[in-house]
Every structure is written in structure tokens, then in C-alpha cells.
DRENMI-813371 format. One record per residue: residue number from 1; residue in one letter; x, y, z of N, C-alpha, C in turn. Coordinates in pm, whole numbers. Example, Ala and Ser with C-alpha at 12.3 -4.5 7.8 and 13.67 -1.06 7.14 Angstrom:
REM DRENMI-813371
<kegu 1; 'a'; <1319; -569; 780>; <1230; -450; 780>; <1320; -330; 780>>
<kegu 2; 's'; <1285; -225; 708>; <1367; -106; 714>; <1290; 3; 787>>
END
This chain:
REM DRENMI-813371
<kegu 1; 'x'; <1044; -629; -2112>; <969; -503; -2101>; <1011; -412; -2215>>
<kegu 2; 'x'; <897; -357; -2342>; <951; -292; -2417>; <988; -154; -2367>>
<kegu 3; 'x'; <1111; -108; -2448>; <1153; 8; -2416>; <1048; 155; -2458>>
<kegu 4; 'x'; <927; 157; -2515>; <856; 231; -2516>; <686; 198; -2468>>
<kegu 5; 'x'; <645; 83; -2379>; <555; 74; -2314>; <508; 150; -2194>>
<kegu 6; 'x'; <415; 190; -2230>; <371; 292; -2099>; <341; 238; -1961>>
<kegu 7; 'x'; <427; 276; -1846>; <487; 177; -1746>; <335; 233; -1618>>
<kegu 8; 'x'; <336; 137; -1496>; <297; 149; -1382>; <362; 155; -1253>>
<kegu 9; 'x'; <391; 268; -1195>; <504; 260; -1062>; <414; 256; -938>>
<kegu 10; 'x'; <475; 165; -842>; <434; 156; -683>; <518; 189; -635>>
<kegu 11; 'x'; <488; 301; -489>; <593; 312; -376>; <508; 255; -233>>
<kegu 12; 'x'; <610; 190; -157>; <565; 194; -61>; <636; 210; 53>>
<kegu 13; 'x'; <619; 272; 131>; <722; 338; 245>; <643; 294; 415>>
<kegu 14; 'x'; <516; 230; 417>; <461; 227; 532>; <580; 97; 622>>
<kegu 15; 'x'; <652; 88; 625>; <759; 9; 690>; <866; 92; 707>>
<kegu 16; 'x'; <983; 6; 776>; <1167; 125; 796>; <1174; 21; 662>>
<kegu 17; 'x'; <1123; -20; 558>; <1232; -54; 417>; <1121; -32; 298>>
<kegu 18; 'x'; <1186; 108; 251>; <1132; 145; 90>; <1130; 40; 25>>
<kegu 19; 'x'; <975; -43; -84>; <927; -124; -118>; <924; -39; -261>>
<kegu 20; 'x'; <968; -60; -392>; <940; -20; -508>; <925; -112; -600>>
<kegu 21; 'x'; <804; -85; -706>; <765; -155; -779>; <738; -83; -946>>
<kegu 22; 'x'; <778; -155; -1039>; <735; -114; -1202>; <699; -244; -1274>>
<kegu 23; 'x'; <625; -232; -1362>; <573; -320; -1499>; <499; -217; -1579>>
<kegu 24; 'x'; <469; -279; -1742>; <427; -243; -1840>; <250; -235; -1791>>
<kegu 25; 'x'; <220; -146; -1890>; <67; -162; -1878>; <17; -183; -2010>>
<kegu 26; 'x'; <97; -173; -2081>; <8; -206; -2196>; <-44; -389; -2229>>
<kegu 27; 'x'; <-105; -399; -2271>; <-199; -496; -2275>; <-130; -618; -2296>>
<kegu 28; 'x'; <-67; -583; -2407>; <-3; -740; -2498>; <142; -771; -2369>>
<kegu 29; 'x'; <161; -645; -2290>; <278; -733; -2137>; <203; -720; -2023>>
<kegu 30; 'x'; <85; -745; -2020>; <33; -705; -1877>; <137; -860; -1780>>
<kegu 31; 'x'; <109; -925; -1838>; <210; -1049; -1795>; <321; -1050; -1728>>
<kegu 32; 'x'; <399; -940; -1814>; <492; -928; -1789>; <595; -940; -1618>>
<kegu 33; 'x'; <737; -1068; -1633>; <694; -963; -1464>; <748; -817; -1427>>
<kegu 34; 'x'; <674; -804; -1285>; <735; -671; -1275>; <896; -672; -1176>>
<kegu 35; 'x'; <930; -509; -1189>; <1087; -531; -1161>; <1046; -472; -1008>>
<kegu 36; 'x'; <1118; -522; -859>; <1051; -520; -772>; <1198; -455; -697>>
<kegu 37; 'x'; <1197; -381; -616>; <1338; -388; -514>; <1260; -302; -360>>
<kegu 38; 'x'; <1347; -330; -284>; <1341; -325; -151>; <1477; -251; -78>>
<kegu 39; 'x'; <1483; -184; -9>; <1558; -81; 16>; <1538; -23; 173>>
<kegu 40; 'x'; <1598; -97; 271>; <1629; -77; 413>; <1648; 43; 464>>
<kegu 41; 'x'; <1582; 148; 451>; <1617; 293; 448>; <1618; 329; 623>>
<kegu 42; 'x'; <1514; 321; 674>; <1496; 398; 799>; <1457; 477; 802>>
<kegu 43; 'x'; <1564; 594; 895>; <1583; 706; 874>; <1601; 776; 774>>
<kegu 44; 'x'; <1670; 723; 689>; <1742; 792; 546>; <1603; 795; 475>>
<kegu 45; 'x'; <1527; 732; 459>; <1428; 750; 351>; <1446; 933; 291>>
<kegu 46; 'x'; <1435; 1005; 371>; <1396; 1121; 306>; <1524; 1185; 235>>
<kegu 47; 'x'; <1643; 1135; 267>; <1793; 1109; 156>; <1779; 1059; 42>>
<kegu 48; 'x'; <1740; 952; 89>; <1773; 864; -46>; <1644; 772; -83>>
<kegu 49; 'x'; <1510; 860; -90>; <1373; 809; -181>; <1414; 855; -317>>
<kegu 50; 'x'; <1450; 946; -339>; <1473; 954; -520>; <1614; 901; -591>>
<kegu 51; 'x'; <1736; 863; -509>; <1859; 806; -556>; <1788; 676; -560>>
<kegu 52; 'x'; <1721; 596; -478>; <1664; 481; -450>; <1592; 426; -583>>
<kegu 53; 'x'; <1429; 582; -628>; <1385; 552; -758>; <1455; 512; -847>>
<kegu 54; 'x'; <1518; 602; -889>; <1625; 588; -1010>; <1685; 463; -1041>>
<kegu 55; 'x'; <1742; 434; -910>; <1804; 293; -964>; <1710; 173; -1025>>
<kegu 56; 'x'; <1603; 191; -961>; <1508; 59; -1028>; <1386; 180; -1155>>
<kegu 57; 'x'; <1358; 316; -1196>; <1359; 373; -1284>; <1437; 523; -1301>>
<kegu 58; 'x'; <1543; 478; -1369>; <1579; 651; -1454>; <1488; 746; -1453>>
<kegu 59; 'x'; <1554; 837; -1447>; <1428; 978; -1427>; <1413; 1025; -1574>>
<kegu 60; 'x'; <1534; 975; -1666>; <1469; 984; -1831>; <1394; 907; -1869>>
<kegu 61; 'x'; <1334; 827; -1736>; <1203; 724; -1806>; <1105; 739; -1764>>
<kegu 62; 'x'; <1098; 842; -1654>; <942; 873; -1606>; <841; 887; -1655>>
<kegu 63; 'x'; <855; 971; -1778>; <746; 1019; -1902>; <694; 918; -1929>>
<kegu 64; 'x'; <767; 776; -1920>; <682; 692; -1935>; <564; 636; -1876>>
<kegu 65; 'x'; <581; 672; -1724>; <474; 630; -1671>; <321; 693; -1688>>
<kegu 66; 'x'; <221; 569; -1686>; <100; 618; -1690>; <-8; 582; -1623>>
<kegu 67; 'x'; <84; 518; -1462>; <-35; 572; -1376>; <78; 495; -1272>>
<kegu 68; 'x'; <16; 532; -1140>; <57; 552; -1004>; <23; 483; -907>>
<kegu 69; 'x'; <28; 421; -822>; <-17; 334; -719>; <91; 368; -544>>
<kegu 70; 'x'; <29; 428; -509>; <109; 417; -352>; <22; 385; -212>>
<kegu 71; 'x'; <136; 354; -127>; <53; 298; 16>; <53; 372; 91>>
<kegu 72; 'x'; <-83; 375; 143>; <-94; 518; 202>; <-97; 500; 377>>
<kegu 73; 'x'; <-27; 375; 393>; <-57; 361; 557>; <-185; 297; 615>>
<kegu 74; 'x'; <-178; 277; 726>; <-84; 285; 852>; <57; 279; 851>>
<kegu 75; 'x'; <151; 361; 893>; <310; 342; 877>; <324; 456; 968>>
<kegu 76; 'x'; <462; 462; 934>; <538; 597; 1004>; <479; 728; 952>>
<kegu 77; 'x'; <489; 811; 1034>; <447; 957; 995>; <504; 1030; 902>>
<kegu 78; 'x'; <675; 984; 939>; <716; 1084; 784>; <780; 1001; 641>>
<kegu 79; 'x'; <795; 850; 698>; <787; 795; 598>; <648; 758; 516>>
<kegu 80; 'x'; <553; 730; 528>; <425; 753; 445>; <418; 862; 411>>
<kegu 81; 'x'; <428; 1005; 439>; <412; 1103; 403>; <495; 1127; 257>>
<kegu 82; 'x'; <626; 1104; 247>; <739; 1129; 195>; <687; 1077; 47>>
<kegu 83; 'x'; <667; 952; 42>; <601; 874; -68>; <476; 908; -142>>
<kegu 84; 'x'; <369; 960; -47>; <287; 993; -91>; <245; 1153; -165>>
<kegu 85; 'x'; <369; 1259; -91>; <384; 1357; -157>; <444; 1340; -303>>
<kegu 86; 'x'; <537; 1251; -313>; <657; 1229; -466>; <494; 1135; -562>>
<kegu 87; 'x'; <451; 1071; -483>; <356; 1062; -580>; <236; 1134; -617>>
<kegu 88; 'x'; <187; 1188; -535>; <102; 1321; -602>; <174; 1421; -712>>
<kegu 89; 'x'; <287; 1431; -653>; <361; 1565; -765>; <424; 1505; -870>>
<kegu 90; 'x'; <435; 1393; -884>; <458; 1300; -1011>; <329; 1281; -1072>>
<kegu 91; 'x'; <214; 1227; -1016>; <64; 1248; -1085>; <35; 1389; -1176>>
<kegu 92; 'x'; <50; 1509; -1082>; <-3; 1603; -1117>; <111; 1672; -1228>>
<kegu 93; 'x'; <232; 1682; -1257>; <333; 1669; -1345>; <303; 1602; -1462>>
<kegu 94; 'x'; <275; 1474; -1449>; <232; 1368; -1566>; <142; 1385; -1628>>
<kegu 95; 'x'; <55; 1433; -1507>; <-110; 1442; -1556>; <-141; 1292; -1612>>
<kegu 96; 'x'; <-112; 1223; -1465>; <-137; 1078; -1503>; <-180; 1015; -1377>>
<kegu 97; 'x'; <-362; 940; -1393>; <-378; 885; -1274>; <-310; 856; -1160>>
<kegu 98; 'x'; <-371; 836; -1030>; <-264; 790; -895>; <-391; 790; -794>>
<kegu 99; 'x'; <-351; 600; -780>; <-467; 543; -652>; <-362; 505; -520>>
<kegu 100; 'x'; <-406; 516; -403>; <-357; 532; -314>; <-446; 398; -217>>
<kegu 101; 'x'; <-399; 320; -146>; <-469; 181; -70>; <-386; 194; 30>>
<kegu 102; 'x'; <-463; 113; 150>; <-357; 119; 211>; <-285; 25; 302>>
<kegu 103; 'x'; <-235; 44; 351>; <-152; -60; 372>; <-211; -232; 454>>
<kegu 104; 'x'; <-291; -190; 520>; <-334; -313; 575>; <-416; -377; 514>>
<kegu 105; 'x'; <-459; -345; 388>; <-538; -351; 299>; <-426; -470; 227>>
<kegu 106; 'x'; <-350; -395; 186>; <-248; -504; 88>; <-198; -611; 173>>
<kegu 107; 'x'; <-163; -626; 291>; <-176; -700; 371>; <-284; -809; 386>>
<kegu 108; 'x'; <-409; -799; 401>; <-468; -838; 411>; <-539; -964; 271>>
<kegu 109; 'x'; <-488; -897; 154>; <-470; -955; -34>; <-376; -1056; 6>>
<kegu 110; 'x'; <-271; -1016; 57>; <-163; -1157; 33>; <-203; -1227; 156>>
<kegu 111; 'x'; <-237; -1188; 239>; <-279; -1303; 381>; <-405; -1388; 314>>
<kegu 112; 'x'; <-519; -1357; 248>; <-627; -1418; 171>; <-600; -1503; 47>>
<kegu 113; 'x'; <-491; -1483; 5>; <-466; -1509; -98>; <-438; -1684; -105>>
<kegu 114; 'x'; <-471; -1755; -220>; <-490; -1929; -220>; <-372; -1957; -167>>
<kegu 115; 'x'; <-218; -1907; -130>; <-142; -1967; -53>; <-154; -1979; 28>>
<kegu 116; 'x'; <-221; -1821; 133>; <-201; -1743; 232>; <-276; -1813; 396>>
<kegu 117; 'x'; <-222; -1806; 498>; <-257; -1801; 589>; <-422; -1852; 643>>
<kegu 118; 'x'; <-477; -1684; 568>; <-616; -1669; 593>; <-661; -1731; 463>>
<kegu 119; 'x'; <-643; -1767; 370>; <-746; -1831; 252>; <-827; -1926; 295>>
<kegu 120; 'x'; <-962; -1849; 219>; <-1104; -1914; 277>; <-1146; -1915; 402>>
<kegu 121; 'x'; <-1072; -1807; 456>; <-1141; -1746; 595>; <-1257; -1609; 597>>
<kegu 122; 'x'; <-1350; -1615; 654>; <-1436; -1517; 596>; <-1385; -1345; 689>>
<kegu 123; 'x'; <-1325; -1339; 762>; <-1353; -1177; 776>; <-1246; -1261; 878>>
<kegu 124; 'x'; <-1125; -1135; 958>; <-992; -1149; 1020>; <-944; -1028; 1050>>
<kegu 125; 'x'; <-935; -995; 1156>; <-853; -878; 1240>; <-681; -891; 1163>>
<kegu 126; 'x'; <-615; -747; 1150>; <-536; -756; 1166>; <-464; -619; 1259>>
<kegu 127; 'x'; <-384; -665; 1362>; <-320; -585; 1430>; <-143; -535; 1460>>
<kegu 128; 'x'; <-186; -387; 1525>; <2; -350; 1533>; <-44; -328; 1658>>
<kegu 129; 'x'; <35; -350; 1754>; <95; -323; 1877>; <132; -141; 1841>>
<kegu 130; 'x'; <121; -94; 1960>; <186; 58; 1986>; <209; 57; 2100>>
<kegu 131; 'x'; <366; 72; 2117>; <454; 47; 2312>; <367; 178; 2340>>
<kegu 132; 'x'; <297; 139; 2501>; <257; 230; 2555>; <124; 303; 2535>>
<kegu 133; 'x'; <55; 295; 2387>; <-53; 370; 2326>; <-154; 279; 2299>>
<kegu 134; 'x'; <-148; 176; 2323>; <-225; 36; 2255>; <-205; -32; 2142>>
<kegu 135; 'x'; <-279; -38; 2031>; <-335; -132; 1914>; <-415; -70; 1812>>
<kegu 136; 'x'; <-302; -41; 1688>; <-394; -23; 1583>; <-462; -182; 1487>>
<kegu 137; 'x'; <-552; -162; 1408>; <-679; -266; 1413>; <-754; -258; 1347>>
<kegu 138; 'x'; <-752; -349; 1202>; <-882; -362; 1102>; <-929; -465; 1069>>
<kegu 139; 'x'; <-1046; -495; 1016>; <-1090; -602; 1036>; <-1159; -621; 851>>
<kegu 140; 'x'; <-1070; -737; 795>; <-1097; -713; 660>; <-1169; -906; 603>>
<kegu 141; 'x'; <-1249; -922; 547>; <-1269; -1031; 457>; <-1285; -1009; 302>>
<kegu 142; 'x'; <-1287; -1147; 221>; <-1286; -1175; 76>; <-1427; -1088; 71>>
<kegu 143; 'x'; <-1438; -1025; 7>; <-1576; -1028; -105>; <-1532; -985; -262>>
<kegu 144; 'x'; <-1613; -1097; -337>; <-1608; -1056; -489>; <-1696; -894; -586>>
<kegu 145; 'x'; <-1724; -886; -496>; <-1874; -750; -547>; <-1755; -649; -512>>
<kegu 146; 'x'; <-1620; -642; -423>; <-1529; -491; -383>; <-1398; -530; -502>>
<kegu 147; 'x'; <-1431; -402; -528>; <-1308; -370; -625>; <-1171; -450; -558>>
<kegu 148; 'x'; <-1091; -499; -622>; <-980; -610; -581>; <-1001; -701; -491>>
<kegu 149; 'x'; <-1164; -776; -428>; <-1197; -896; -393>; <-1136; -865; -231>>
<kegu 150; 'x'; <-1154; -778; -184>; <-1092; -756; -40>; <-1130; -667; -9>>
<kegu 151; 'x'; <-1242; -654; 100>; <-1337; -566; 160>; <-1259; -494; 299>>
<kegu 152; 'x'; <-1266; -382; 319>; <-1231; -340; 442>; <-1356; -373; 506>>
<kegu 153; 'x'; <-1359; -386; 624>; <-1496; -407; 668>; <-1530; -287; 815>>
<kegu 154; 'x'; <-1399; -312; 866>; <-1352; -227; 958>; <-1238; -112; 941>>
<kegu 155; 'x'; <-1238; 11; 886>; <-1058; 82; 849>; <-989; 68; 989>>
<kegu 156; 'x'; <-858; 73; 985>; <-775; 81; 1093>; <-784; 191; 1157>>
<kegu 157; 'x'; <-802; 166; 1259>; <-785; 252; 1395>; <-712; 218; 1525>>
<kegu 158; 'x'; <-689; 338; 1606>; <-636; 301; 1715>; <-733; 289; 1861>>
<kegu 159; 'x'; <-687; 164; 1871>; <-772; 109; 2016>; <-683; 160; 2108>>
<kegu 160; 'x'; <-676; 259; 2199>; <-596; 258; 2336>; <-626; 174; 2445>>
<kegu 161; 'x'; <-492; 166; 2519>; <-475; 9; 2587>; <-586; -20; 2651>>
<kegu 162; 'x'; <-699; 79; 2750>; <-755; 82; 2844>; <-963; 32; 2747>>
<kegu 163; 'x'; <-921; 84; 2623>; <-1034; 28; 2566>; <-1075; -101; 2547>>
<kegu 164; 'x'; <-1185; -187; 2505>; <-1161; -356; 2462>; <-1158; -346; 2353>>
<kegu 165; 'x'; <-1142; -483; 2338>; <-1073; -488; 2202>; <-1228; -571; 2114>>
<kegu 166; 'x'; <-1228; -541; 1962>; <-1348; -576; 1957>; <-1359; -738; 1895>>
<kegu 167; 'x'; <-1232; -763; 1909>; <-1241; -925; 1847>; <-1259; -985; 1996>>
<kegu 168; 'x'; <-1294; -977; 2091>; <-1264; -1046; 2240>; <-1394; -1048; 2261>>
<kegu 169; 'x'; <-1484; -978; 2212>; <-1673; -1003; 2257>; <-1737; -1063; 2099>>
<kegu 170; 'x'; <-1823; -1117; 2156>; <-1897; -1175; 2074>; <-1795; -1332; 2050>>
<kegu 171; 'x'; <-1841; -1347; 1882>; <-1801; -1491; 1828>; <-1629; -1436; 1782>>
<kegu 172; 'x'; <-1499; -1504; 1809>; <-1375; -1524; 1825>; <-1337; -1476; 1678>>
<kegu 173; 'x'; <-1339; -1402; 1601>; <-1254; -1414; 1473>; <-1057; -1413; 1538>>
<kegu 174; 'x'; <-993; -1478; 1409>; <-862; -1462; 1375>; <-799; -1357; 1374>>
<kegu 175; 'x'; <-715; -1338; 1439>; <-614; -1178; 1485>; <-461; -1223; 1476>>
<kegu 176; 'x'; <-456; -1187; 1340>; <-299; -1139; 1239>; <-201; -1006; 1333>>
<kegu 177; 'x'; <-58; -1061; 1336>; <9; -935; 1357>; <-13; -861; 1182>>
<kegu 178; 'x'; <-24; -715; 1222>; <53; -621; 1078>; <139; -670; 1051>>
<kegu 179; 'x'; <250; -696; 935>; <368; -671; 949>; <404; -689; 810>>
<kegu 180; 'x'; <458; -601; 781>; <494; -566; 594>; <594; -604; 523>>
<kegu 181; 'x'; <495; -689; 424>; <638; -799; 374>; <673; -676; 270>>
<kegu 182; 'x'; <782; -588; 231>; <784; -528; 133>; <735; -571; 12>>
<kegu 183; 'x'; <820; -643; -40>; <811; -661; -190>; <672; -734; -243>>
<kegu 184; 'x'; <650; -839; -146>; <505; -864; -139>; <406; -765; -174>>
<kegu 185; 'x'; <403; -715; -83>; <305; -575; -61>; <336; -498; -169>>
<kegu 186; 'x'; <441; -451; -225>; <437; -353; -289>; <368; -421; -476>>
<kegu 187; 'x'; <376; -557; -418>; <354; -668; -520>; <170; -638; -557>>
<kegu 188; 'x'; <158; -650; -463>; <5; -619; -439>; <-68; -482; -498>>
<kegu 189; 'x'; <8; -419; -459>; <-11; -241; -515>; <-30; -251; -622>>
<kegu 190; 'x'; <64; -306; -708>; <98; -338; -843>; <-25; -381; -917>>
<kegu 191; 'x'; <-85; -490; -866>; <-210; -561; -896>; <-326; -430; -884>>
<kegu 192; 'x'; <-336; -421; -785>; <-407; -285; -820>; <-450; -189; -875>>
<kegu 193; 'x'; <-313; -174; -895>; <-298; -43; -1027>; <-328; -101; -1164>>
<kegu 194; 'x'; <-300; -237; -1144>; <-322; -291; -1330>; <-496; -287; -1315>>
<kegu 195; 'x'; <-520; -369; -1227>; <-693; -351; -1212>; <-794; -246; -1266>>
<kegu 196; 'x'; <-729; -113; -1129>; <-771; 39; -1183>; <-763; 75; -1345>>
<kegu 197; 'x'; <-612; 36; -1403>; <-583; 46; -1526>; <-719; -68; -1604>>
<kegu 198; 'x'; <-735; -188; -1565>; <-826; -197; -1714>; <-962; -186; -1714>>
<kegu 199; 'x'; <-1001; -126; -1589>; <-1127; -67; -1531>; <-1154; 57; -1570>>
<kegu 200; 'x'; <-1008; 111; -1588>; <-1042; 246; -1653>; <-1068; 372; -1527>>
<kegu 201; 'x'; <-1015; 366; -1462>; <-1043; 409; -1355>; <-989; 543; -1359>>
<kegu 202; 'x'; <-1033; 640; -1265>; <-935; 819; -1334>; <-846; 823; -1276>>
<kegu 203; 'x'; <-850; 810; -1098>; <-773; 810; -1056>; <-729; 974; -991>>
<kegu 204; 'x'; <-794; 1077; -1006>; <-751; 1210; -946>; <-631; 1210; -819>>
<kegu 205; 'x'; <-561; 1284; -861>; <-467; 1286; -711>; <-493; 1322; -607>>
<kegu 206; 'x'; <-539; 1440; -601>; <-629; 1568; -485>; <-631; 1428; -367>>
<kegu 207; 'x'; <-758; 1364; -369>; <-815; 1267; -288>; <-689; 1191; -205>>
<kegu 208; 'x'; <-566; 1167; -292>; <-464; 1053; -210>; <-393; 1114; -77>>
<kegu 209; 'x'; <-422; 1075; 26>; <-377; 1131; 140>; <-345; 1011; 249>>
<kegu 210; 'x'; <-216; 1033; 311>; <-146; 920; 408>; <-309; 889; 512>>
<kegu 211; 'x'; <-286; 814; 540>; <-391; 768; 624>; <-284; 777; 793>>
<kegu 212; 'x'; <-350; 832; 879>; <-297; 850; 1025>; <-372; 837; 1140>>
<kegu 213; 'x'; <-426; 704; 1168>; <-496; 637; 1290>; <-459; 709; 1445>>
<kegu 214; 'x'; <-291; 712; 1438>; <-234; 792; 1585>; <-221; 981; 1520>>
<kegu 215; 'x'; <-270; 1044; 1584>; <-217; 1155; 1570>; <-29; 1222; 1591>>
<kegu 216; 'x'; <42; 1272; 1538>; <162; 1314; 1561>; <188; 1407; 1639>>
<kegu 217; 'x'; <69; 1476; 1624>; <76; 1566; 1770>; <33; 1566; 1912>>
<kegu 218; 'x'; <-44; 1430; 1922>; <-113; 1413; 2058>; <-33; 1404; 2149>>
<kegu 219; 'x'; <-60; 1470; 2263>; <-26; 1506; 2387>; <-9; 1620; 2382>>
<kegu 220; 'x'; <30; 1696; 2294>; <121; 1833; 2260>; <21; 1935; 2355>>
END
């Protein structure tokens, strides 16, 4: 990775383990690989999200970056949040694009993908359990015509327990647990952002906002 290539950063926090990702964007390393780490935070996330950056990029190397990629959930409430604020105010600082996907989405890229699970399956539920609240639930297939070849078809939402479920009527599709491989996923982001990047894409920050299926205040 040259030391003056204008870089691409992913965060992803929709899990308890901070997922971070960098590579080059310039053309002649798009190849390049990228430098990936994973970071068991929990609770701590909101301690140690920027001691965490640093170690996989210096904050005397930020300037380098020139564009942004984060996951915007389904996840925790204040860990998605946390990530997605440091990347807006790093966008708008830089004055450098920042696309936001989200999480079951990237999920759903590596489950499709020619290794994966679901490859060459046409459309597939994927679900989280919630003790007590029900089942959040999207329902995504391949198409080549959607930007990164992976259609939401359904966004995630929450089914409460007492509702049906909509893979149980009609014809049977495939029903995936959620469950977030970090580095994978944040692997995925990555792809993304190079995409957006040679698409040319703007990227405004304003628009990037955590995505929140359960409300944080319900019952209140």
C-alpha cells in the first residue's frame, strides 16, 4: 500500500465486536489487499472506537482518506450509532464521500456469494431472534440490474412474536440466522465502497443514518 494513495475506510459496529477495514483506492492498487482487524469491544466500544481506529489507521493518516463506507444496522442501538456518527463527522471534516448499507445487506453478499451457503439461490429470508419481542427479518436475492448484485427485496423489520411470519405462507423460501461474521462483513463494505468509488458515486453524508427496526424507547 503506497504511502501516499488515497485510502477507503469501513466501520462496522452492528455486532458486540468492532469490524474495521482500509485499502487504497487508487486504481493501479485497487487489488491491493485490504488491512482488516476485529476488535471484541462490547460495552467498551464507546472507550475505545478511536484508540481501536488508530491502531489499524493513525490519525496522521486520515487526510488520506477519500471516501467512507459504514454499517448502518440492524445492530445495537448505541453501538451502530457510535460508528455512524465518527463517520459522518469524518465525511463532513474531509469533505469526502460516505455510503452507509446495511448490515443484513452485507450479510446477505457473502451468504450469495460462489462459496456461500445461498449461491444460486434466488431470493432468502434472513433472521434475528429478539428474547421476548420476536424476529427481525429481510428477505434479499441476486439481481445484476442493483447496484452491488444484491437486491433488498424486503428491508428488515420487526415481526412481533404474535404476528406470522411471512416465509411460513405461500411457497417455503430459505431462512438464514443473522449473524455477523466481522471481518467478512466489514470485507464486504469494502467492496462497496470501491464500487461507489469507480461509479463515481457522491456519496453526501446528511442521508447516512443507523437504521432501527426495534424502537429504544418502546414501552416508555
Amino acid at each position: 500500500m503506497s504511502a501516499s494513495s488515497p485510502l477507503l475506510l469501513a466501520l462496522h459496529s452492528s455486532s458486540e465486536t468492532l469490524a474495521l477495514g482500509v485499502q487504497p483506492l487508487a486504481p493501479a492498487e485497487a487489488l491491493a489487499p485490504p488491512r482488516l482487524a476485529a476488535f471484541p469491544l462490547g460495552r467498551e466500544l464507546s472507550r475505545e472506537l478511536l484508540p481501536c481506529l488508530e491502531q489499524l489507521l493513525p490519525a496522521a493518516q486520515w487526510p488520506r482518506l477519500a471516501r467512507l463506507v459504514v454499517a448502518l444496522g440492524p445492530g445495537g442501538f448505541t453501538g451502530t450509532r457510535l460508528t455512524v456518527v465518527l463517520a459522518r463527522t469524518l465525511a463532513q471534516q474531509l469533505d469526502i464521500p460516505l455510503h452507509g448499507y446495511g448490515s443484513f445487506l452485507l450479510m446477505a453478499r457473502r451468504l450469495a456469494a460462489p462459496a456461500g451457503p445461498m449461491a444460486g439461490c434466488s431470493r432468502f429470508w434472513l433472521q434475528q431472534e429478539l428474547p421476548r419481542r420476536g424476529c427481525v427479518a429481510g428477505l434479499y436475492g441476486p439481481d445484476p440490474q442493483v447496484f452491488g448484485g444484491m437486491a433488498e427485496l424486503q428491508p428488515p423489520r420487526l415481526y412481533p412474536a404474535a404476528e406470522p411470519l411471512p416465509w411460513l405462507a405461500g411457497t417455503p423460501q430459505p431462512v438464514l440466522p443473522a449473524q455477523v461474521v466481522p471481518k467478512a462483513d466489514v470485507a464486504e463494505l469494502l467492496a462497496l465502497g470501491q464500487l461507489a468509488h469507480t461509479a463515481g458515486l457522491s456519496g453526501p453524508w446528511g442521508p447516512v443514518l443507523p437504521l432501527y427496526p426495534t424502537s429504544p424507547v418502546e414501552g416508555l
